[in-house]
C-alpha positions in Angstrom: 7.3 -129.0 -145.1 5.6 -128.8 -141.6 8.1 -126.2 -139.4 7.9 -127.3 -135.6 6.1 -124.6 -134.3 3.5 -125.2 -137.1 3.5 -129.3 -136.2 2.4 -128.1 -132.2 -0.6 -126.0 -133.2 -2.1 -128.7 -135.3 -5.6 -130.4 -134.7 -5.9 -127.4 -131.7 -9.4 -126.3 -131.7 -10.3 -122.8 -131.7 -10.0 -122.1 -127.8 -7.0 -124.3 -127.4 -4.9 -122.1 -130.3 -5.9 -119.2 -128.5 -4.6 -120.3 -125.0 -1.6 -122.0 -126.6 -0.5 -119.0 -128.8 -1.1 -116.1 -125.4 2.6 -116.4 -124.6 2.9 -113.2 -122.3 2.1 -112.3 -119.3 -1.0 -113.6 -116.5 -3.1 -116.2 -118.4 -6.2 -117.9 -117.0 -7.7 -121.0 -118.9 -11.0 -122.1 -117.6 -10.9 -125.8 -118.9 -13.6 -128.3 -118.4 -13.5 -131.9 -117.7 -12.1 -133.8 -121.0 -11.1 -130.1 -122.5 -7.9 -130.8 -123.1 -6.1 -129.3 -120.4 -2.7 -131.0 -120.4 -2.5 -130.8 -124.4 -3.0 -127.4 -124.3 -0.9 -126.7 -121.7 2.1 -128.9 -122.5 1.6 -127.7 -126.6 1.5 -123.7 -124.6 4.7 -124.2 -123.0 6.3 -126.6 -125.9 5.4 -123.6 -128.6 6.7 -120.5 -126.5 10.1 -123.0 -126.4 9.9 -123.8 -129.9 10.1 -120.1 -131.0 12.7 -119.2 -128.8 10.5 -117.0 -126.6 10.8 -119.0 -123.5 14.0 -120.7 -121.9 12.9 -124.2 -121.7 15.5 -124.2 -118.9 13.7 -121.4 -116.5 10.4 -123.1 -117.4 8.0 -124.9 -114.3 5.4 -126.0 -114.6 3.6 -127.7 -111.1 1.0 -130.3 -110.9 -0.5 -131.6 -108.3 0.6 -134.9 -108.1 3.4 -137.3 -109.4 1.6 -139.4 -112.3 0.2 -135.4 -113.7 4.2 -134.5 -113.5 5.4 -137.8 -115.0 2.6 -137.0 -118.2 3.5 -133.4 -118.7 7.1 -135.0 -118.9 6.6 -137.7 -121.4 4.6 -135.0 -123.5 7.5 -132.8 -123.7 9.5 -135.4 -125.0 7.4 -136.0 -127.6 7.0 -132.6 -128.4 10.6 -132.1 -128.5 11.8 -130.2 -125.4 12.5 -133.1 -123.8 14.0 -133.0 -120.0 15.1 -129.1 -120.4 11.0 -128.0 -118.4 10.4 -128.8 -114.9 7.2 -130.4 -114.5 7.0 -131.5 -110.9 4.5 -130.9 -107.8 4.2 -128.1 -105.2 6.5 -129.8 -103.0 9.1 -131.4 -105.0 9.9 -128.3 -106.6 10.2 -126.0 -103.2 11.9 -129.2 -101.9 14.5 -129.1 -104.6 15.0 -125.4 -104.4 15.5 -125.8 -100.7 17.7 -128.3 -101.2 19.7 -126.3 -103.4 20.5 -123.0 -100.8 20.2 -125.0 -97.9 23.8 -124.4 -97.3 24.4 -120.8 -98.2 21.6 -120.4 -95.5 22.2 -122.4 -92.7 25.1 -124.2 -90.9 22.6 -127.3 -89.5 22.3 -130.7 -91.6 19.1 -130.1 -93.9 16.1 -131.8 -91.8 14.7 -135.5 -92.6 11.4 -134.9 -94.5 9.5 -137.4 -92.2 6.8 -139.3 -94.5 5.0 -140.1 -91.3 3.8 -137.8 -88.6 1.7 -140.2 -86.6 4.3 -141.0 -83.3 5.2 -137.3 -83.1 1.1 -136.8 -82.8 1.0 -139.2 -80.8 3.4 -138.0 -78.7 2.2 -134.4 -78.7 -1.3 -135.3 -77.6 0.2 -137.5 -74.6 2.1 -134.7 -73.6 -1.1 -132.4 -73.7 -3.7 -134.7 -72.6 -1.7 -137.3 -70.7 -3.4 -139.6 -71.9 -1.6 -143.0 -71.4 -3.0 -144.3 -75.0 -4.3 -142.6 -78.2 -6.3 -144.5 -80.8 -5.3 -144.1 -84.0 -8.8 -142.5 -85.3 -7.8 -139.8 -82.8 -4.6 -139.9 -84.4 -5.9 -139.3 -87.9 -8.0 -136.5 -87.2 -5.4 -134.5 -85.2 -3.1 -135.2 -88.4 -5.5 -133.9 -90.5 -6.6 -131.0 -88.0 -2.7 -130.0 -88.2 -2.2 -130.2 -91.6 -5.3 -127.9 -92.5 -3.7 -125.2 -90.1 -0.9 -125.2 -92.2 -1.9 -125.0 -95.6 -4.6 -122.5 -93.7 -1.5 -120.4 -92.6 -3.1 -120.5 -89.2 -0.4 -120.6 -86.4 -1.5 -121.9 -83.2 -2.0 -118.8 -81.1 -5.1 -117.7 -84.0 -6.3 -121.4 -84.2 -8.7 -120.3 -81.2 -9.7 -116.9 -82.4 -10.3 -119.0 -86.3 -12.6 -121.4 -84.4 -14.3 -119.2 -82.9 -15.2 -117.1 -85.6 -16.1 -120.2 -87.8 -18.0 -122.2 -85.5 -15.3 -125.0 -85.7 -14.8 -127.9 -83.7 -11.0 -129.1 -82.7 -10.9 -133.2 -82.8 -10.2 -135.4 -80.2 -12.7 -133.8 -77.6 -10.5 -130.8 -77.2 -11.0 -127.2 -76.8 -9.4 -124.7 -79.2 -6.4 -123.9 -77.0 -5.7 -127.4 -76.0 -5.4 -128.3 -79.6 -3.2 -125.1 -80.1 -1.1 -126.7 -77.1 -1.0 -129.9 -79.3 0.2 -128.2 -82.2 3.2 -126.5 -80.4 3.9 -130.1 -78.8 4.2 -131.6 -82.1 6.1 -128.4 -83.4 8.8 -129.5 -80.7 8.6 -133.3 -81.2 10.0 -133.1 -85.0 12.2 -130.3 -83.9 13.7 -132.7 -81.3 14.1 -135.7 -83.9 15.7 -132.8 -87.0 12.5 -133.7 -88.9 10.3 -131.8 -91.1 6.8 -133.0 -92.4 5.0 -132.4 -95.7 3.7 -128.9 -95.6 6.8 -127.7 -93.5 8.5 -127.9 -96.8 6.2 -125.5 -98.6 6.3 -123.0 -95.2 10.2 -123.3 -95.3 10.2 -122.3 -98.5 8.2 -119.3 -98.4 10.5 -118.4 -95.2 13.4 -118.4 -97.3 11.8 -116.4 -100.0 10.8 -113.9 -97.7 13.7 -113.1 -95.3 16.7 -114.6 -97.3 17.4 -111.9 -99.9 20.0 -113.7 -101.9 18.8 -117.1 -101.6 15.3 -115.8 -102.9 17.1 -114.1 -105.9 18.5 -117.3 -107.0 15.2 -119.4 -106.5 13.4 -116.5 -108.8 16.1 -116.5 -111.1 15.6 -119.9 -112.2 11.7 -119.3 -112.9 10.7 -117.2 -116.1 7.7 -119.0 -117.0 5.2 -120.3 -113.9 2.1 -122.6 -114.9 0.1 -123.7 -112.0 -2.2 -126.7 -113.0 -5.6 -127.8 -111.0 -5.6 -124.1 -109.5 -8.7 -124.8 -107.6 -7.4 -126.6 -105.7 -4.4 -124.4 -104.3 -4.3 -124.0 -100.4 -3.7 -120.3 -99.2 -0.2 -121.6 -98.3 0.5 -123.0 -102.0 -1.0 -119.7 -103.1 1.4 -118.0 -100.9 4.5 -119.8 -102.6 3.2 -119.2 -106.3 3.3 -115.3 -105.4 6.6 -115.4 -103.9 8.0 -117.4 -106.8 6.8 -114.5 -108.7 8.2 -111.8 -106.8 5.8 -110.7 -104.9 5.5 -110.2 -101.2 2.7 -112.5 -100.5 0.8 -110.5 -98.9 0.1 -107.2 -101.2 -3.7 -106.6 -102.4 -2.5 -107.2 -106.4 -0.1 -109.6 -106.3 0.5 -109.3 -110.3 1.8 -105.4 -109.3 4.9 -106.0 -109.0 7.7 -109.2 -109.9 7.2 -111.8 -112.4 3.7 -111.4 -114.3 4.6 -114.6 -116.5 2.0 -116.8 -115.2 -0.4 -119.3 -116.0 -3.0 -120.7 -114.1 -5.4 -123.7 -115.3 -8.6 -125.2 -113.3 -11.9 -125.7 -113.3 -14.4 -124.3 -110.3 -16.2 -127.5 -110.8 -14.0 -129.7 -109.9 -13.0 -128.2 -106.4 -13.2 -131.7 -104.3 -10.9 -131.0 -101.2 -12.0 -127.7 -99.3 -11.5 -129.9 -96.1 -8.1 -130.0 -96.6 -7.6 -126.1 -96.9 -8.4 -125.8 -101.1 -10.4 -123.0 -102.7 -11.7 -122.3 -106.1 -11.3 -118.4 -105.0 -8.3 -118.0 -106.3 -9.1 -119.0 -109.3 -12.5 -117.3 -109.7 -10.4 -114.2 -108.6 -7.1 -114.2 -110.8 -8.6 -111.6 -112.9 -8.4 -109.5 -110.4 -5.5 -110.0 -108.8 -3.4 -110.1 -111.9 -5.3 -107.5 -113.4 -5.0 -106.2 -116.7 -4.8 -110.6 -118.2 -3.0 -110.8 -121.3 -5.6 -114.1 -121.9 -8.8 -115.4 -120.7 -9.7 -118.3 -122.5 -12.3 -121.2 -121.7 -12.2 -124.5 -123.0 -15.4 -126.0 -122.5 -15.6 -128.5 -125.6 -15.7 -132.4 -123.5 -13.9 -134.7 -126.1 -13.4 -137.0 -123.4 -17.4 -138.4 -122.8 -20.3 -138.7 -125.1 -23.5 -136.2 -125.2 -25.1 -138.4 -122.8 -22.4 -138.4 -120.2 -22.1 -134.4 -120.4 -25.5 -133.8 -120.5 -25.8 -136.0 -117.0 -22.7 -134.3 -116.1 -24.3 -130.5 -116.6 -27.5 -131.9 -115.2 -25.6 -132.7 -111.7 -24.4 -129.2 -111.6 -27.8 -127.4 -112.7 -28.9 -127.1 -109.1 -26.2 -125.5 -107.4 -26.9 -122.0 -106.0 -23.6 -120.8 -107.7 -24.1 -122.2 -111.2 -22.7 -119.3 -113.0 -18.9 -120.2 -111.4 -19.3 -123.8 -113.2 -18.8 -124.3 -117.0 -21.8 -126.1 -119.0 -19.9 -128.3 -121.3 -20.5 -129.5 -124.7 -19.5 -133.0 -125.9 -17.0 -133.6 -128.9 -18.0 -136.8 -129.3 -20.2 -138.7 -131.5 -23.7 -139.9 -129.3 -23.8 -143.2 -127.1 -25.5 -145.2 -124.6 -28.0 -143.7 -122.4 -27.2 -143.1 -118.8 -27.8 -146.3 -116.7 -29.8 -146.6 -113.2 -30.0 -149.9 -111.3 -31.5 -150.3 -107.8 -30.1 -153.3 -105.9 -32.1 -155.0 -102.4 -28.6 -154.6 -100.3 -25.0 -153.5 -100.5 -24.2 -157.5 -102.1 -26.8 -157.6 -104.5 -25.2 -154.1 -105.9 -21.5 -155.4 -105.9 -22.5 -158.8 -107.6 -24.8 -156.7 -109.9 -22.2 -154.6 -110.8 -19.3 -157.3 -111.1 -21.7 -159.1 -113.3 -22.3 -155.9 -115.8 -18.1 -156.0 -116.2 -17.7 -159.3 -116.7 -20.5 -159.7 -120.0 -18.3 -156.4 -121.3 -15.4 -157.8 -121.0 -16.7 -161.4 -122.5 -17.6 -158.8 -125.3 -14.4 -157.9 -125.9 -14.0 -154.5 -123.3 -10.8 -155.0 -121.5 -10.8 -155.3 -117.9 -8.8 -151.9 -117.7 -11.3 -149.8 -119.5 -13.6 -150.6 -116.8 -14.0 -148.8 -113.2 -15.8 -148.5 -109.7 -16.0 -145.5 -108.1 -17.2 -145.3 -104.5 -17.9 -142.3 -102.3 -15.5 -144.2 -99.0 -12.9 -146.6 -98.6 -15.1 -149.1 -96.4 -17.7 -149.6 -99.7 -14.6 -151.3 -101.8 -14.4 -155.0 -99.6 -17.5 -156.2 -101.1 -17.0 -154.8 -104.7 -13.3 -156.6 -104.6 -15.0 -159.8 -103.6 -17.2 -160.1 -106.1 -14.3 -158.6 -108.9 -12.8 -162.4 -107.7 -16.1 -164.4 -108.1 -16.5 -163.2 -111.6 -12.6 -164.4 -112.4 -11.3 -160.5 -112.8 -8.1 -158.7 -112.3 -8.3 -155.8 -110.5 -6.6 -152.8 -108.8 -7.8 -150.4 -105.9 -6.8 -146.8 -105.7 -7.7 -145.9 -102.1 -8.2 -142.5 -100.4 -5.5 -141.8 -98.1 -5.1 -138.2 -98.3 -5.3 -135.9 -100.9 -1.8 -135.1 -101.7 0.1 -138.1 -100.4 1.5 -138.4 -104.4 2.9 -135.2 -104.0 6.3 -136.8 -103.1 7.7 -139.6 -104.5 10.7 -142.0 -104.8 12.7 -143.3 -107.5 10.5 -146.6 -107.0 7.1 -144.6 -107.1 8.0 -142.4 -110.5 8.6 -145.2 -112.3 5.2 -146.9 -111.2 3.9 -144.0 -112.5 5.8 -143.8 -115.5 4.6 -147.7 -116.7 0.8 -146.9 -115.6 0.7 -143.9 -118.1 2.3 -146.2 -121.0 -0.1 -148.7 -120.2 2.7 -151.0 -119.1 2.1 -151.8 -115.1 -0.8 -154.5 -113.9 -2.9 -152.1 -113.7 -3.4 -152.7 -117.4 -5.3 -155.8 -117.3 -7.1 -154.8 -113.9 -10.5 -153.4 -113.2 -9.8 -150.4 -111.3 -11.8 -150.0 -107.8 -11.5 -146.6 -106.7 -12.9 -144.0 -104.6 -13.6 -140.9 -106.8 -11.4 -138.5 -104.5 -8.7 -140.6 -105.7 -9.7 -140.6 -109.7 -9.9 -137.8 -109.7 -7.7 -136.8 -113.1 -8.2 -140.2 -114.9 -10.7 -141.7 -117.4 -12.1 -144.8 -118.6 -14.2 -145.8 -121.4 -16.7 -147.7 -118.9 -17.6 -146.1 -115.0 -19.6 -147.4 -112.7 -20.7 -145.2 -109.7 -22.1 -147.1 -106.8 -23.6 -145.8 -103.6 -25.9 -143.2 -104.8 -28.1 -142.8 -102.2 -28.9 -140.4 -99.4 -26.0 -141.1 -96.8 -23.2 -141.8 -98.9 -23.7 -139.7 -101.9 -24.2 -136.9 -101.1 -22.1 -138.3 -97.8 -24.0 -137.6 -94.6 -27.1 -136.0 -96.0 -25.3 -132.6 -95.2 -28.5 -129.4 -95.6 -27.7 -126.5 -97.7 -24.2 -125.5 -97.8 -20.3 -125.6 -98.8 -20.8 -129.0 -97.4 -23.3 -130.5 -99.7 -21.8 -128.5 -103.1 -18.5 -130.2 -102.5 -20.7 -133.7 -102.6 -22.3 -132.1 -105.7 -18.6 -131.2 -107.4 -17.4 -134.5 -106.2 -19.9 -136.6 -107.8 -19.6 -134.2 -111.2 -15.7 -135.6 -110.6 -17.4 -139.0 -111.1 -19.5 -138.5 -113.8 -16.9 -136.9 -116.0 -14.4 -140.1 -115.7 -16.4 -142.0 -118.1 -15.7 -141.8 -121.4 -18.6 -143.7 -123.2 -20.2 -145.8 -120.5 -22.3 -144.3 -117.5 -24.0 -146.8 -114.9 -25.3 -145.4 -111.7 -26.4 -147.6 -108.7 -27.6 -148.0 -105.0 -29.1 -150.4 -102.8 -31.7 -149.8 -100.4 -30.7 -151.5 -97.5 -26.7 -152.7 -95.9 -27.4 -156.1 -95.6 -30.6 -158.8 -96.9 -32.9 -158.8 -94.5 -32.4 -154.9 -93.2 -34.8 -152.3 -93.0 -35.0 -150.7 -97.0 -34.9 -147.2 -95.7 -32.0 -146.1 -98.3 -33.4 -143.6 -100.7 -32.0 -142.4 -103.8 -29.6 -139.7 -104.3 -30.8 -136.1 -104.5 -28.1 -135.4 -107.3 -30.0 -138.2 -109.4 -30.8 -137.0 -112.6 
């Protein structure tokens, strides 16, 4: 008979039962697109449980957004360790753990976590500018402006001196200290209303692990095991948190000298899509070293997600990039399949029809409507697509960008959405999704369709050499690595019929 320990290791592949089996101490896992990541790390954390090594009790485990949590979840159930982990983001975990020593800490009501700054930006700029209006583009950039000086750990009296040294440029027309003027404003808005916004929860946090002794004793007490999924994509100030979770001061040159060293980290380089909202691969690249000696170092570069020809496009997007030796070159698991297709449309219409046209002979073939998605670079490409989705007689379902960690939090309502979509169960199920690849970034479908590729859009703005234009370069890899079997790229050469065909093809075409 099969023990249970034995049951978890099976059908691991070589690299996999090496990560999954390295139970102490600071672990790195390098894991490629369609590497099975979450199986190893849910099947890491289920076997160190299994054999009694681990307290599935003291166990976290943080993703970076609310579906990833609800699928770490449902795999620990299945692999018998049921509710017993935490699998949860960034915010809902340091939210919970405030939560819980709130009172021992402080005699005020805990703050409302507002899930929308805009009127207290508003307000702030008013109040700064005085302005007697503020449209809400200027709104939206000031947000975002904010919220990178957060997860920057930038307070406002360096914003000017971190401008200046980086050549940035504040929104909204203003000059550095101005915006630092705004920031304080908005500082005292929320303060005024007993609100707290999104990253405030994460600074809190790391406030209360640093000055409150016995409070921070019991938050570290109730983590013995830390895994830290999609770790290229950690902002200094979630970097901050992991270390003091782990008991160290934050700020120390090794943070694995001291404190908890039971830590996992999992990620891949290529697939760092949001440095503009304060993430970094560096971490990553640089966890050897700052948890030096590693008990594991372990790379899983086997795709058993996509065919040969989708990896080999997929290491062929990457094969430029000045720092190629930070990126994996994957191999596919998979049996061969269809070659890699290229279509050039006359106008933005001709591509959306073309490409509503290509899903609806696949799904008269048999290919349901879910297996199927659009990826666009920007939100504003998705109108047309969605139009001709409905002249073709097809479901579908658009997954927008709105900010890259606006899952991060959810309610009662929103985890159960995400519980259904992972078990197939919501309308999503019978929908072609229409997406922009920001915001798929983590899923897969047998049958992607990237549209757009063309100078301008893909990579967006035709940035020159830079951090600018490898992000486009990661972001498209993001793409590529969504489909499973079927590839189609696409672009049109002119907006609309009749314009000027000055479009020309993507420089990442392959």
């Amino acid at each position: 008979m099969t023990s249970p320990t034995d049951a978890i290791l099976e059908g691991l592949d070589e690299s996999q039962m090496a990560a999954v089996t390295a139970l102490d101490g600071p672990v790195r896992i390098i894991a490629g697109a369609g590497a099975g990541k979450t199986r190893t790390v849910t099947r890491r954390i289920a076997y160190a449980c299994a054999r009694g090594d681990w307290d599935p009790r003291r166990v976290l485990a943080v993703t970076f957004s609310v579906k990833a949590a609800m699928e770490m979840r449902a795999r620990f159930t299945a692999l018998g360790i049921g509710d017993d982990v935490t699998a949860a983001t960034f915010h809902s975990a340091a939210l919970h753990q405030l939560r819980r020593v709130w009172n021992d800490i402080c005699e005020a009501p805990f703050p409302h976590v507002s899930d929308d700054q805009r009127d207290a930006i508003d307000r702030a700029i008013r109040r700064v500018t005085n302005a007697s209006d503020t449209s809400p583009q200027t709104i939206r950039d000031v947000q975002a402006e904010i919220n990178w000086t957060k997860v920057s750990l930038i307070a406002p009296e360096d914003y000017g001196r971190v401008c200046s040294a980086t050549h940035r440029t504040p929104p909204a027309d203003l000059d550095a200290e101005r915006f630092a003027d705004v920031i304080r404003a908005y500082e005292q808005e929320k303060t005024a209303r007993g609100q707290i916004d999104f990253d405030d929860i994460l600074l809190l946090t790391c406030h209360v692990l640093d000055d409150f002794e016995e409070a921070a004793a019991s938050i570290r007490s109730s983590i013995g095991w830390l895994t830290v999924d999609e770790y290229q994509d950690v902002s200094p100030l979630q970097h901050r948190l992991m270390r003091l979770w782990l008991g160290g001061d934050g700020r120390s040159a090794r943070a694995g000298a001291g404190g908890n060293r039971n830590v996992c980290v999992v990620g891949d380089p290529a697939q760092t899509i949001y440095s503009f909202a304060g993430a970094s691969s560096y971490d990553l690249l640089h966890f050897a070293d700052e948890f030096r000696p590693l008990a594991a170092d372990i790379t899983l570069n086997t795709d058993y997600r996509s065919t040969p020809q989708v990896v080999s496009y997929a290491n062929r997007v990457l094969a430029a990039a000045p720092n190629r030796d930070d990126y994996l070159i994957l191999h596919s698991g998979r049996e061969t399949g269809p070659r890699v297709g290229h279509t050039v449309y006359a106008d933005d219409t001709e591509e959306a029809h073309g490409v509503a046209a290509r899903i609806a002979r696949l799904v008269k073939g048999g290919v349901k409507p879910s297996d199927c998605a659009i990826l666009t670079r920007i939100n504003a490409q998705q109108p047309a697509l969605c139009a001709a989705l409905r002249a073709q007689g097809l479901h579908y379902r658009v997954r927008r960008d709105s900010g890259w960690q606006n899952s991060a939090l959810a309610d009662d309502a929103q985890e159960k959405l995400a519980l259904l979509e992972a078990k197939g169960l919501s309308v999503a199920a019978s929908s072609v999704t229409v997406s922009t690849i920001h915001a798929s970034k983590g899923l897969e479908f047998p049958y992607v369709f990237i549209i757009g590729c063309s100078e301008g859009l893909l990579p967006y703005g035709s940035p020159g050499p830079g951090e600018g234009l490898e992000e486009e370069r990661r972001l498209l890899y993001v793409g590529v690595t969504r489909a499973e079997r079927g590839l189609h790229m696409s672009f049109a050469r002119a907006k609309n019929e009749g314009a000027y065909q000055g479009r020309s093809p993507s420089r990442f075409l392959s």
